[in-house]
Legacy VTK file of the C-alpha trace (Angstrom):
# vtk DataFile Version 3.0
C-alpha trace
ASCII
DATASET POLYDATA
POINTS 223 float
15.609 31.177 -62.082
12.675 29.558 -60.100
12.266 28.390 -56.593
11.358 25.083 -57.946
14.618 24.447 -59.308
16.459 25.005 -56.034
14.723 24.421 -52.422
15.274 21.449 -51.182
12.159 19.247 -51.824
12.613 16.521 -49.151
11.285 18.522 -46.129
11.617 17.445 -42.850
8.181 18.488 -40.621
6.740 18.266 -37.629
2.390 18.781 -36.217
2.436 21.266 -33.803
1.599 19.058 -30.684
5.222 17.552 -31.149
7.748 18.099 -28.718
10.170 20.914 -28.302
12.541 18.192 -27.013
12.011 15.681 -29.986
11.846 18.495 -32.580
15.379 20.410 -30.593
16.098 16.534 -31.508
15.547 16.751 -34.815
17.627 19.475 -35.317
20.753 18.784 -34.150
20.564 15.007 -36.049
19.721 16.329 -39.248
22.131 19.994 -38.572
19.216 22.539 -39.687
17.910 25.555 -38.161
14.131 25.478 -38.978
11.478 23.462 -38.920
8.216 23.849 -40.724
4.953 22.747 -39.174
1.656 21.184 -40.991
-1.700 20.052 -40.044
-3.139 16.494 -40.854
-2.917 17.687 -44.572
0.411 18.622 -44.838
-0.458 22.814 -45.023
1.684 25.268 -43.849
0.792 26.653 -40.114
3.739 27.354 -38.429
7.875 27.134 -38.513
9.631 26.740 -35.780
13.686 27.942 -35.501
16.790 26.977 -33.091
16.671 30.222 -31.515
12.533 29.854 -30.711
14.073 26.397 -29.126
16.710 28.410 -27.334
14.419 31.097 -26.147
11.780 28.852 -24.482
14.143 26.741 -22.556
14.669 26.895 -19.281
17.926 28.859 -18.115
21.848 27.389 -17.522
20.959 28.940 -14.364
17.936 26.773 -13.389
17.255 25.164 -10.258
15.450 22.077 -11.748
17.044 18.759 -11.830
17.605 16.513 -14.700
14.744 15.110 -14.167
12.313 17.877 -13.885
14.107 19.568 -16.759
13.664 16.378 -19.264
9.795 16.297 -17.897
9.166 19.881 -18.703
10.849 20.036 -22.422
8.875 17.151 -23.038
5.299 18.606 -22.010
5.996 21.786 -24.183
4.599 21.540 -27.085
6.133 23.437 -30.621
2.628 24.975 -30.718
3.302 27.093 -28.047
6.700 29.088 -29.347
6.367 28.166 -33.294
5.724 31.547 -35.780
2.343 30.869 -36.655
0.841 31.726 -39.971
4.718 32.505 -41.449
5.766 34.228 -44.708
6.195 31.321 -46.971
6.755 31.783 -50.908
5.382 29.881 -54.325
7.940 27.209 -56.350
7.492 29.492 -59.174
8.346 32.650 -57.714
12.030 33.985 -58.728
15.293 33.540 -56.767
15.524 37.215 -57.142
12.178 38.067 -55.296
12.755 35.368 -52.886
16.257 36.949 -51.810
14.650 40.157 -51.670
11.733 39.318 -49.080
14.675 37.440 -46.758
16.915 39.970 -46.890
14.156 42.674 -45.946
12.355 40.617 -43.310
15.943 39.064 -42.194
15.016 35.959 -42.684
17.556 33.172 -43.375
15.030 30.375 -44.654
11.481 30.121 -45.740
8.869 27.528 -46.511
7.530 27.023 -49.717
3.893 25.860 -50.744
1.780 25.095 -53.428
-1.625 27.101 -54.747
-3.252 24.703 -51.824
-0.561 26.072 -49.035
0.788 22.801 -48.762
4.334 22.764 -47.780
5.959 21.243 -51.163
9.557 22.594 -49.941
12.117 24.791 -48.137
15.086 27.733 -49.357
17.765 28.864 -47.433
20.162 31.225 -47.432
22.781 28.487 -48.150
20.676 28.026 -51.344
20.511 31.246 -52.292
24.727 31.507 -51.887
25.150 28.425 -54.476
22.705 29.797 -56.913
24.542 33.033 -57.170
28.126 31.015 -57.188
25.941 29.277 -60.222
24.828 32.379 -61.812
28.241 34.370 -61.157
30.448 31.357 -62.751
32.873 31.460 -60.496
34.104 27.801 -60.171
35.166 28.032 -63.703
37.767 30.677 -62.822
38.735 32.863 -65.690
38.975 36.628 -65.500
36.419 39.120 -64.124
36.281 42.638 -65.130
34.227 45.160 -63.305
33.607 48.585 -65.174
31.544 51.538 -64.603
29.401 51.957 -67.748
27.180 54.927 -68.863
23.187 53.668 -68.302
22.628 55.240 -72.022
21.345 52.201 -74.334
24.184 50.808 -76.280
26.503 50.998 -74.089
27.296 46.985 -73.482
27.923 45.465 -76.621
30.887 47.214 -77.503
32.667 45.892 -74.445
31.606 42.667 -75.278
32.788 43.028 -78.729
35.710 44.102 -77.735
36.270 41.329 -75.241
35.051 39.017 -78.046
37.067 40.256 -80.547
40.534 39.530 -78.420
40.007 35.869 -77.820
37.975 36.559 -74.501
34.909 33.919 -73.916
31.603 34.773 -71.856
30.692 33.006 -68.657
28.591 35.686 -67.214
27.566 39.389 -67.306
25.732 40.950 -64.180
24.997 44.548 -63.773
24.225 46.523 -60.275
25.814 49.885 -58.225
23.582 51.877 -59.758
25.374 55.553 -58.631
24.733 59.301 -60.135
21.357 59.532 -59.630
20.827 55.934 -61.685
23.046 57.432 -64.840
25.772 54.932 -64.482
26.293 51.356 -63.522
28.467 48.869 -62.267
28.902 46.147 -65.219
30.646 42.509 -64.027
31.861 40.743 -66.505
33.377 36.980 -66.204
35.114 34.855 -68.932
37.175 31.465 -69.408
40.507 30.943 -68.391
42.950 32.045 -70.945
46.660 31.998 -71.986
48.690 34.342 -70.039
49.665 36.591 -73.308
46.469 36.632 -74.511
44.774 37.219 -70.640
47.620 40.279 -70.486
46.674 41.567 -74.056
42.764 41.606 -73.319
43.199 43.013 -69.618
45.781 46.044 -71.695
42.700 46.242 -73.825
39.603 46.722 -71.886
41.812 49.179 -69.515
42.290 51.338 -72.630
38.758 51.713 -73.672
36.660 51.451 -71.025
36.537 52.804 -67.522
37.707 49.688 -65.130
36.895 49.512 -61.764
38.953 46.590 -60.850
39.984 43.135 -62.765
40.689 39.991 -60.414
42.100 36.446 -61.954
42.894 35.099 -58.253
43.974 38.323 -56.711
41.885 41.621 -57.186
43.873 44.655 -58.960
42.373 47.528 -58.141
42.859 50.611 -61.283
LINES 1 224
223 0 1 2 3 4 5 6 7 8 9 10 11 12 13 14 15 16 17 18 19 20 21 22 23 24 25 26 27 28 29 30 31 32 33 34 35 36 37 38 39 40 41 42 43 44 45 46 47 48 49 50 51 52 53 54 55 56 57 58 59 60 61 62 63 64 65 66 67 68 69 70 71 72 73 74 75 76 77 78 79 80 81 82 83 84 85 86 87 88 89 90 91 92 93 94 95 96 97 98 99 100 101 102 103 104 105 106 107 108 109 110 111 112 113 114 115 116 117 118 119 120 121 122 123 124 125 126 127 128 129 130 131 132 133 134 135 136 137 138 139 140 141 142 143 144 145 146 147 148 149 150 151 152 153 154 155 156 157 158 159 160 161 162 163 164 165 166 167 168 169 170 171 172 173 174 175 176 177 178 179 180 181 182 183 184 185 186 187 188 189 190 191 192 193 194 195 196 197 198 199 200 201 202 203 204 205 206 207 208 209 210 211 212 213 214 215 216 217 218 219 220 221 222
């Protein structure tokens, strides 16, 4: 799945002699957390967050009055506490690598540009959360079943036959816990809602061939 498909295309920016107080602004009308920042041509040169807002204001504790306070948020400019130069990503890089390089630089959003590094869009973590509720097919309910299979090719489709072959439907099939030195896996496997007999008959099924780690429909059951 690409970026393309998922950021949020109508990006809100700001030039780096803006404001911190119009851009702190900006924020709080439009509820986001980050703010990317572009030169005359729209490229990429900074972002700027909430918490490099919170950071550079003055303290509860200050002895300035309204006034003074208002008179110095407005003088400080977003070029002076934005990330310059930031990690941004491509619309055609992967949701996969994308999660990957926020998750290891603990990042929660990032710009994305085009082959000029013009900002064409932004992805968030809140992005990243519905894709996987996509990908997982969750919202269609049904049954998941999460078993420990043997990495040995081959291994898969006989599950799936067997789910298959007792009136079970795919939704989706994703595969991580890699454990014993990469020789097994953890296999999740989702399908449509069915009729209770037939949902009891399946669940009596996989159980007896295949090494379950847990089904859930609503409530988890651990085996």
């Amino acid at each position: 799945m690409l970026i393309r498909n998922w950021m949020t295309s109508s990006v809100i920016s700001v030039k780096e002699d803006a404001s911190m107080l119009k851009v702190s602004k900006l924020m709080k009308e439009h509820g986001i957390k980050r703010v990317p920042v572009v030169d005359d041509e729209n490229k990429l040169i900074g972002i700027v967050s909430d918490r490099d807002i919170k950071e550079a204001s003055p303290s509860k504790a200050t002895t300035l009055d309204i006034h003074e306070l208002s008179y110095l948020l407005s003088e400080l400019k977003i070029k002076d506490i934005m990330t310059k130069d930031p990690v941004a990503v491509s619309p055609m890089d992967t949701i996969e690598q994308v999660a990957l390089i926020m998750l290891e630089k603990k990042l929660t959003g990032l710009p994305v540009v085009d082959w000029e590094h013009k900002l064409v869009g932004i992805i968030t973590e809140a992005d990243i959360f519905k894709i996987f509720t996509e990908i997982s097919g969750v919202k269609l309910g049904g049954i998941q079943f999460a078993l420990e299979l043997s990495e040995e090719p081959g291994t898969l489709p006989p599950v799936l036959d067997l789910i298959r072959e007792n009136g079970g439907r795919l939704i989706s099939v994703l595969t991580g816990g890699y454990k014993n030195e990469g020789t097994m896996r953890d296999v999740y496997i989702r399908i449509r809602p069915m009729g209770e007999e037939e949902e009891k008959n399946l669940i009596e099924k996989v159980k007896a061939n295949c090494k379950v780690v847990y089904w859930a429909d609503d409530k988890v059951h651990l085996v």
